[in-house]
C-alpha positions in Angstrom: -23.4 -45.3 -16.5 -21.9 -43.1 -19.3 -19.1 -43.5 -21.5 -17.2 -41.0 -20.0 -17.9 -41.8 -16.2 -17.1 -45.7 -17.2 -13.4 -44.1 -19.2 -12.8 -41.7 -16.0 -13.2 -44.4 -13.4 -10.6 -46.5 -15.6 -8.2 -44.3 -15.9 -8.5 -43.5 -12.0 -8.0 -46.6 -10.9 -4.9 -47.1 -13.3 -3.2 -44.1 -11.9 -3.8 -45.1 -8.0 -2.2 -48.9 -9.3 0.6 -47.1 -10.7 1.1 -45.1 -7.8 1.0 -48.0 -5.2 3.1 -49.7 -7.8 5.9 -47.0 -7.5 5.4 -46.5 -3.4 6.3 -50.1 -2.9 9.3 -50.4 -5.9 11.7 -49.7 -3.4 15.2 -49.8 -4.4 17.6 -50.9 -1.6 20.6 -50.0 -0.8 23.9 -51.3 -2.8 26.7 -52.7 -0.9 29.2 -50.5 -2.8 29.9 -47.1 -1.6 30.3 -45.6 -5.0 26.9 -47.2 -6.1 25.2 -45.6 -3.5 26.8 -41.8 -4.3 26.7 -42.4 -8.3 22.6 -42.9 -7.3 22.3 -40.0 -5.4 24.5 -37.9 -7.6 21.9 -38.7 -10.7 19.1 -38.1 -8.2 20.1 -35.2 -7.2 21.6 -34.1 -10.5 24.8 -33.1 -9.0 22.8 -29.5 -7.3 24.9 -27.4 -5.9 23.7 -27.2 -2.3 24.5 -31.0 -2.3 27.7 -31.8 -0.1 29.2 -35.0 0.0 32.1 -36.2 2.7 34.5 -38.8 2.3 36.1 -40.3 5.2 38.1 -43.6 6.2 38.2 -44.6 10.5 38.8 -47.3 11.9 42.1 -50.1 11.3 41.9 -51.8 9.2 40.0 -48.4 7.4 36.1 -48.1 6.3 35.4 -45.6 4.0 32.2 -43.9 4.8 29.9 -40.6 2.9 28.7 -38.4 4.3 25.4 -36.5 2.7 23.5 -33.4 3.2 21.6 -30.6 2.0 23.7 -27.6 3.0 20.5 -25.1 2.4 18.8 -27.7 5.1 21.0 -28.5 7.6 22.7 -26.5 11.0 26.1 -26.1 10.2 27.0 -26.4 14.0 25.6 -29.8 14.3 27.7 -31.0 11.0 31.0 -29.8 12.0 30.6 -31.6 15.3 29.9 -34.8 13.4 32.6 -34.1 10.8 35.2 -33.4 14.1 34.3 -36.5 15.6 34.9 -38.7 12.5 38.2 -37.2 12.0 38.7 -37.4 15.2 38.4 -41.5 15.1 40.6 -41.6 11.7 43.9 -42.5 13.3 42.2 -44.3 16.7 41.3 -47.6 17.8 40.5 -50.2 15.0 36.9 -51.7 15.4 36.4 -55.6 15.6 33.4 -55.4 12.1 32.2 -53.2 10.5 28.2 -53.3 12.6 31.0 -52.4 15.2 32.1 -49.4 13.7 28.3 -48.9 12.2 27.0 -48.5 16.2 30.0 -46.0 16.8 28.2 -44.1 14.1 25.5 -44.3 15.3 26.3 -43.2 18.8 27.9 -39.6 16.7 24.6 -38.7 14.8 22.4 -39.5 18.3 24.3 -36.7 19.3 23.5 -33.9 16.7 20.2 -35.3 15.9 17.3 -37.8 16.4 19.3 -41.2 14.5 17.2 -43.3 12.2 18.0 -46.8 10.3 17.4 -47.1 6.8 17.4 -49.8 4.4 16.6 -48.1 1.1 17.8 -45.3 -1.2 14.0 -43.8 -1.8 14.3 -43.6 2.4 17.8 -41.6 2.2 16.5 -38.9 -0.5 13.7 -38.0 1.0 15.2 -37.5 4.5 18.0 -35.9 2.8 15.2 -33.6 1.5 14.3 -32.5 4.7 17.3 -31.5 6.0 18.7 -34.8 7.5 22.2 -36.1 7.3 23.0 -39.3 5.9 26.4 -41.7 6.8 26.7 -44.3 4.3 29.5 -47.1 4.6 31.5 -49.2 2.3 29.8 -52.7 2.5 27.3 -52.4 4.5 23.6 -52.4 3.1 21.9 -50.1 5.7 22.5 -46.1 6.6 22.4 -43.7 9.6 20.3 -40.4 9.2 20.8 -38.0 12.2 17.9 -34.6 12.5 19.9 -32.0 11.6 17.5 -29.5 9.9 17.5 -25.8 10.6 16.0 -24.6 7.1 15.5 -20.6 7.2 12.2 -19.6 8.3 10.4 -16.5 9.6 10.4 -16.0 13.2 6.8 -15.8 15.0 5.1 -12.4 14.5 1.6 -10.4 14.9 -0.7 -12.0 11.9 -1.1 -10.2 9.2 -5.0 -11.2 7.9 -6.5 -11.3 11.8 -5.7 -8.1 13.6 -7.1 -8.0 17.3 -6.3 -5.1 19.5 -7.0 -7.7 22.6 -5.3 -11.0 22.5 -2.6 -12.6 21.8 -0.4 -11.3 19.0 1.6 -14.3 17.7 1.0 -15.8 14.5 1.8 -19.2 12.7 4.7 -18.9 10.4 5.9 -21.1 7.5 7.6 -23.7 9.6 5.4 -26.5 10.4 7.5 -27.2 13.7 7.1 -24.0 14.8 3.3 -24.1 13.9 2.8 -27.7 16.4 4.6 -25.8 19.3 2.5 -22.6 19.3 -0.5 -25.3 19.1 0.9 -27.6 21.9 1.8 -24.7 23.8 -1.8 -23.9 24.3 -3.1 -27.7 24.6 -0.5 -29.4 26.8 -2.7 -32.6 26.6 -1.5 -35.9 26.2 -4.9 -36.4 24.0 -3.8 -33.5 21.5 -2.3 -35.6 18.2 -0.7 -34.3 15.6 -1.2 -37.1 13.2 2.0 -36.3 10.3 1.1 -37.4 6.5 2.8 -36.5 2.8 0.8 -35.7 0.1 2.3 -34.8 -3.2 4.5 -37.1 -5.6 7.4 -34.9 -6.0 6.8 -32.2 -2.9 6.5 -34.9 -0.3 4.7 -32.1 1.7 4.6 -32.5 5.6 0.7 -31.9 6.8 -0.1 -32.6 10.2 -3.8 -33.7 10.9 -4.1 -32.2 14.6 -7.3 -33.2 17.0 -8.1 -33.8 20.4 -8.6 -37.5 21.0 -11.5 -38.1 23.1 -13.3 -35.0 22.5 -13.7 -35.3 17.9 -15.6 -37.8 16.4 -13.7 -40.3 15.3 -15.5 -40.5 11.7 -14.5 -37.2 11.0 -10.9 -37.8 11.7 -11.2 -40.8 9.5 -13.0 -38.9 6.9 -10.2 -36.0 6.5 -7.2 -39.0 6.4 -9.2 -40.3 3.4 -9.5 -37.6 1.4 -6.1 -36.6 1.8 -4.8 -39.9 1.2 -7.1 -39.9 -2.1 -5.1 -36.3 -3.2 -3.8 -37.7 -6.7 -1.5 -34.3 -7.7 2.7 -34.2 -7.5 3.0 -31.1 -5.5 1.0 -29.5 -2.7 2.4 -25.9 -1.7 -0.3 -24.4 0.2 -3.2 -24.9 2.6 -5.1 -24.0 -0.4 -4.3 -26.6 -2.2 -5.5 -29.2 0.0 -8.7 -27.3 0.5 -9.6 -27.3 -3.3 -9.1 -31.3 -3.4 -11.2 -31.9 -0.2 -13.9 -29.7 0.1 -17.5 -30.9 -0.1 -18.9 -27.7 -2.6 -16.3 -27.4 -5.6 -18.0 -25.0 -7.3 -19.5 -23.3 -4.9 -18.9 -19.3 -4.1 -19.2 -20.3 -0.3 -16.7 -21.8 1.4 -16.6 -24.1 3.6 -13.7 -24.3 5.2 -11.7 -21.8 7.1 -8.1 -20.6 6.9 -6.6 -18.9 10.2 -3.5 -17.7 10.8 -3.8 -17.5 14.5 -3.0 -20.1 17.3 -5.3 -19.1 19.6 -8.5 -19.7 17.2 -7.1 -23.0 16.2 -7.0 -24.1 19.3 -10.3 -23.1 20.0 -11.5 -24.2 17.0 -10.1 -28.3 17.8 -10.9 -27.6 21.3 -14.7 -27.8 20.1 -14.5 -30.8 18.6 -13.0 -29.8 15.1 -10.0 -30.9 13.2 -6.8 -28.4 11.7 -4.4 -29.6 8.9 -1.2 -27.3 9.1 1.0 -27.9 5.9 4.6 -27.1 5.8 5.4 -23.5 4.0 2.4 -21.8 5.1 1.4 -20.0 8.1 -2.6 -20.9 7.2 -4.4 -23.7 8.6 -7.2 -25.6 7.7 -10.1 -25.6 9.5 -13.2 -27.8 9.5 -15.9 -28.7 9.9 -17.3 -24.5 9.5 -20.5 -23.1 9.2 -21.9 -19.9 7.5 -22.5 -18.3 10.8 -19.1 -18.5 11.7 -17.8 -16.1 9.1 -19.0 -13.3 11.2 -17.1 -14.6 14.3 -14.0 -12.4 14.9 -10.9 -13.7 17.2 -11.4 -10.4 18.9 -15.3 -11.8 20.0 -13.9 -13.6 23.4 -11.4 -11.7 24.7 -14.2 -8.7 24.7 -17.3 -8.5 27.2 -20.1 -10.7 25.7 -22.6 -7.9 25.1 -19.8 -5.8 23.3 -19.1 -8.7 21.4 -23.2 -10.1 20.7 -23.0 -5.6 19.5 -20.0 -6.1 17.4 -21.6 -9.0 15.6 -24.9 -7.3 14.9 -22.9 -4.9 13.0 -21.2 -7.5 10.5 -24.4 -9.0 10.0 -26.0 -5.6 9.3 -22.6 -5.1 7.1 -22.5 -8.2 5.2 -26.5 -7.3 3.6 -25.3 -4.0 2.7 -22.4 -5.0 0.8 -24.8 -7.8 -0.8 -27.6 -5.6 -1.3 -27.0 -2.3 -1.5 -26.3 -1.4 -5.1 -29.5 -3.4 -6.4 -31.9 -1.9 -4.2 -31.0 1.1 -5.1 -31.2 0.2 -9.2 -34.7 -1.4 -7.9 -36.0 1.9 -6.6 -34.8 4.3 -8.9 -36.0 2.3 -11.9 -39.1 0.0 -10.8 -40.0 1.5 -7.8 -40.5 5.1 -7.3 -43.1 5.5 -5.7 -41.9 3.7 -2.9 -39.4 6.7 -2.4 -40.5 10.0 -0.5 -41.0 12.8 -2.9 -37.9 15.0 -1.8 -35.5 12.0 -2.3 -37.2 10.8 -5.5 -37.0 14.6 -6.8 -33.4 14.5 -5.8 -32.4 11.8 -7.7 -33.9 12.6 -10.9 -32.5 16.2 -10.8 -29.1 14.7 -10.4 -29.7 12.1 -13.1 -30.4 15.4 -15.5 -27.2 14.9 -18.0 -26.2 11.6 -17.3 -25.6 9.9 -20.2 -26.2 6.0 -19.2 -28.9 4.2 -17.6 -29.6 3.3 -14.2 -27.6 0.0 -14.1 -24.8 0.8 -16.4 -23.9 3.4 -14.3 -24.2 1.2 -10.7 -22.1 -1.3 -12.9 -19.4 1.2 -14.0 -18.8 2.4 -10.5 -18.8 -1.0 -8.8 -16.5 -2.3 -11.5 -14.1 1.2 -10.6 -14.3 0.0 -6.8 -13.2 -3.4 -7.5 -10.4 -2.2 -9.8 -9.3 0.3 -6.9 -9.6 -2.3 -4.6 -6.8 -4.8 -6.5 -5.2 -2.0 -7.2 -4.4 -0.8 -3.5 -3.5 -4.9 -2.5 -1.3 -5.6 -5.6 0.8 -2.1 -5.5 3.6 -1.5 -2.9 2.3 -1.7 0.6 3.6 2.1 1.3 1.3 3.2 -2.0 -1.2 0.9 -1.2 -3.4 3.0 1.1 -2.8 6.1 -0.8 -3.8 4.3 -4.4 -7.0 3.3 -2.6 -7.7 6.6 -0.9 -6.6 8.9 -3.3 -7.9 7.3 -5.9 -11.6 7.0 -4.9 -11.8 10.7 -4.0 -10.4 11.6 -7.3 -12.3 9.4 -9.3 -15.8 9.9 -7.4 -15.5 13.7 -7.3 -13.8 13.8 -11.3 -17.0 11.5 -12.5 -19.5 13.4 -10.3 -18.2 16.8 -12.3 -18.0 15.6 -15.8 -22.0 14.1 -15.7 -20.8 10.6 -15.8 -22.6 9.1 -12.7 -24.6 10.6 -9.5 -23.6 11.6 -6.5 -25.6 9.4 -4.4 -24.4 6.3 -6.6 -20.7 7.5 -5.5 -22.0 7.5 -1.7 -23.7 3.8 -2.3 -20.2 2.3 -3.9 -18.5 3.8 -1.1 -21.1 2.8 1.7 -21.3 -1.0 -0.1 -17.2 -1.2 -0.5 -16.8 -0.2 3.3 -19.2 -2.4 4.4 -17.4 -5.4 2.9 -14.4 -4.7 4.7 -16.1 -5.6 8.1 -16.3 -9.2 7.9 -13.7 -11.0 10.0 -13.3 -13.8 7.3 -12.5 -12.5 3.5 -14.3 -16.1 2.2 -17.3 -14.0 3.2 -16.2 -10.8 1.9 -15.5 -12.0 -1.7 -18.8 -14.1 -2.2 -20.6 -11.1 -1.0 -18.7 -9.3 -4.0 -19.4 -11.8 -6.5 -23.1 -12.3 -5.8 -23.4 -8.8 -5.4 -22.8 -8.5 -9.8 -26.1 -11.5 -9.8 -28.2 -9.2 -7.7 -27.6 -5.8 -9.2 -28.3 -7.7 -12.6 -31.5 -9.0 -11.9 -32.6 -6.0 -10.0 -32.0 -3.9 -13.2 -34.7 -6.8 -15.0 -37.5 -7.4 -12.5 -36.7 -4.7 -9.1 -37.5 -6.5 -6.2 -38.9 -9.2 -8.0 -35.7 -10.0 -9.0 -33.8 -9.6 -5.7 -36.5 -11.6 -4.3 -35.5 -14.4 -6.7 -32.0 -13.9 -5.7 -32.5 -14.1 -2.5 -34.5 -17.2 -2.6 -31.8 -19.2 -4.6 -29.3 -18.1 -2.7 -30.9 -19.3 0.3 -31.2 -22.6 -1.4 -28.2 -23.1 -2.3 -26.5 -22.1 1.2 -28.9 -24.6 3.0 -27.9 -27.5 0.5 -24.1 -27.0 1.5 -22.5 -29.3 3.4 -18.7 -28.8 5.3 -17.6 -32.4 6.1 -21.2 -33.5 6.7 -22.0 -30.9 8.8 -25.0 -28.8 7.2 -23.4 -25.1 6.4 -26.7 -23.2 8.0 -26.4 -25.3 11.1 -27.4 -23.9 13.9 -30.0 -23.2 12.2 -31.2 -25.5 9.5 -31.7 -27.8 11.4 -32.6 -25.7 14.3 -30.4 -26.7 17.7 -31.3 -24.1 20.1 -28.2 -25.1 22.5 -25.5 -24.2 20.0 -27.2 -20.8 19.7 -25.6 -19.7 22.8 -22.1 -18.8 20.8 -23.6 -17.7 16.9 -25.5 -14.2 16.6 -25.1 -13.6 20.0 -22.4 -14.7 22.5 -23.2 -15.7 26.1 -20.9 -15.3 28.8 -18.1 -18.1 28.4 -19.7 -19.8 31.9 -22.9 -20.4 29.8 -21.6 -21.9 27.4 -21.6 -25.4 29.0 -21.8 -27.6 25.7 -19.7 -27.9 22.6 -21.7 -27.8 19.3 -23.8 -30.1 18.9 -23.6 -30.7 15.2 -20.4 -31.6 15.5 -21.2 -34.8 17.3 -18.2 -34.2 19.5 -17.4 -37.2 22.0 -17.2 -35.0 25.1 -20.2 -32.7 24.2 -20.3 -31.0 27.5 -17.1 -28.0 28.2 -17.5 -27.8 32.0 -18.1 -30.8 34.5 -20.5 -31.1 36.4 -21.1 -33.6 39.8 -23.5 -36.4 39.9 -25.7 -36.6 43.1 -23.1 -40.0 44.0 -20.3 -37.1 43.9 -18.8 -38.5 40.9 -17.8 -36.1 38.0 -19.1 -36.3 34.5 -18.6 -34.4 30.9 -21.4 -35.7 29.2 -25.1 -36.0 29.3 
């Protein structure tokens, strides 16, 4: 073992000590009410959403806090619980103070789900989240009551995942709104949303969701550890997670899956898979994936199976062309001419008369021009997106065609290539097809076919050596399973399909039951 590997392991243990070390230091609560505000004051650093209630009930009196967020928290629910505390200010006395502490009690069940605590770590972070907190004078324990009603975007049509059949809701940025939409479509006592907080400082909510009975168990297992493992202070996105507990790193494949619809998610964990939804993001985390399923659109199953085995031919075809295209064409105008019929090779060399750079400088100048269009048109205001992207092709193509600078049958290629990336479902797809696009054009320029052969091959390679949670990223096939073929390239009817994946090593593998010849019913084999 190296140096570095020996220093690395070291220091990694050191910082998971010091960060048990720190989960378990505790500090409890002090038995002084002006201890426990002075400490959340400091905590909080006197912010200015940060509302703080006095209050005395009771004869003889208790004084009493109470604390709350007032960006987090419905207001209706507060002034009911303020009302009822000045309500008891001047009424019957209580025999102790646990006496009076169950009378609160009682007055947060009402606005909210009421909670015990013992600790001042405890009342931060549920503060945090939009709880209230009642503190007493003397008394080493709080109440918290659910009060939360944070602002958040109501349910709309996604925005990445367009279907013109299907349903049209979309997650949003609330994570509770995100579980119903889920539970709404799996009413099962099996379906579990198991909650977990990764992040130091954020503390963000992520809800490991599966269907007990039908996902492997392992894999469930497997996703809890790596999250658990996630050594960062703040987690804001689906993203994030993704980048700490994806297989490939550094690969331009990925593999995993972000959705934004509840319909595919419940599909998705209905075969077997498991979805992380993370509070402040309508994405969710899907996996394990395969490569194959980057060509599968939402739309696929609410269409007829032979529009939708069509549909997918076409992103298939779509997806080469993006990848290929330019570099072919750099192959046969500058290796390979003879390859080309005479009236198209003659064509392209009397439109190459006056253009002042070669071959692959100019496929490299337009594709570069695309790509810049293409940002260009997602980063500008969405009413001078379109027209940016539009306009701006046209002008450009036509204006470079005119002044000699490239061809116009490179200007048809770009435009033929920069369509055809649009038509994959998944954009993971549609941006590695981009990147390796750049490795194949070069090496085309270099060695023609030779070189895109090359490609090719370590391409293929590499996607074969993937792995998504175990599961190999070619699968169906590499290894071959002919049963899961029913629902990749092609779809069968949904009757057909009678068995979940079978690389997924599901629990339940069959989908439909079927009667033994004793009358009894079964799922599996």
């Amino acid at each position: 073992m190296s140096y570095k590997r020996l220093m690395n392991r070291l220091f990694k243990r050191r910082n998971q000590a010091k960060q048990q070390e720190t989960d378990i230091d505790l500090i409890p609560i002090y038995k002084r009410l002006d201890d426990n505000l002075a400490f959340l004051k400091k905590t909080f650093g006197n912010s200015m959403d940060l509302a703080i209630y006095h209050a005395q009930i009771g004869k003889p009196s208790v004084k009493l806090a109470v604390i709350y967020l007032e960006s987090m928290v419905e207001d209706q629910s507060i002034n009911r619980l303020m009302t009822d505390i000045y309500n008891q200010d001047n009424g019957e006395g209580f025999t102790s103070k646990e006496h009076t502490f169950d009378w609160l009690k009682e007055k947060v069940v009402s606005v909210g789900e009421a909670e015990r605590l013992s600790n001042l770590d405890d009342i931060c972070s549920k503060v945090t989240y939009g709880h209230v907190v009642v503190l007493m004078d003397g008394v080493t324990h709080a109440i918290s009551g659910d009060t939360s009603a944070p602002p958040h975007r109501s349910i709309s049509e996604p925005t990445t995942q367009r279907v013109t059949q299907g349903p049209k809701e979309g997650f949003t940025e609330d994570i509770a709104t995100n579980l119903s939409l889920v539970r709404r479509r799996i009413p099962s006592t099996n379906l579990r949303f198991d909650e977990m907080k990764v992040g130091r400082i954020t503390r963000t909510r992520v809800a490991v969701t599966y269907v007990d009975g039908i996902v492997n168990p392992q894999l469930v297992a497997g996703v809890k550890r790596r999250l658990q493992n996630i050594n960062t202070d703040s987690v804001l996105d689906t993203r994030d997670i993704g980048d700490w507990i994806e297989d490939n790193k550094f690969s331009v494949f990925q593999t995993m899956l972000y959705y934004e619809r509840p319909d595919t998610v419940a599909a998705k964990i209905l075969e077997g898979r498991v979805a992380i939804l993370v509070e402040g993001t309508p994405f969710v985390l899907i996996l394990p994936v395969t490569a194959l399923e980057t060509v599968q659109a939402p739309e696929d199953y609410y269409l007829r199976y032979d529009i939708a085995t069509f549909l997918r031919a076409i992103r298939f075809i779509a997806f080469f062309l993006a990848l290929l295209s330019p570099s072919i064409y750099v192959a046969l105008a500058t290796f390979h001419q003879d390859m080309l019929p005479t009236d198209i090779a003659l064509n392209i060399v009397s439109q190459r008369e006056g253009v002042p750079f070669p071959i692959f400088v100019e496929a490299l100048l337009m594709e570069l021009t695309f790509e810049v269009l293409r940002e260009a048109g997602v980063r500008a205001p969405r009413i001078l997106g379109v027209s940016i992207t539009i306009v701006g092709a046209v002008i450009i193509g036509q204006t470079a065609v005119d002044a000699g600078v490239v061809t116009p049958i490179k200007v048809i290629i770009v435009s033929v290539t920069g369509i055809a990336s649009f038509v994959a479902p998944e954009f993971s797809i549609s941006v590695s097809a981009r990147l390796l696009r750049f490795a194949f054009l070069i090496l085309a320029s270099t060695y023609g076919f030779f070189g895109i052969g090359i490609a090719f091959i370590i391409m293929v390679f590499h996607v074969q050596s993937l792995r998504s949670f175990g599961v190999p990223y070619l699968a169906p096939l590499s290894p071959f399973i002919g049963s899961d073929l029913k629902d990749v390239i092609f779809r069968v009817p949904h009757w057909a399909m009678t068995k979940r994946p079978a690389y997924l090593q599901s629990m339940m593998p069959r989908r439909i039951r079927f009667q033994t010849s004793q009358g009894k019913v079964r799922y599996d084999d």
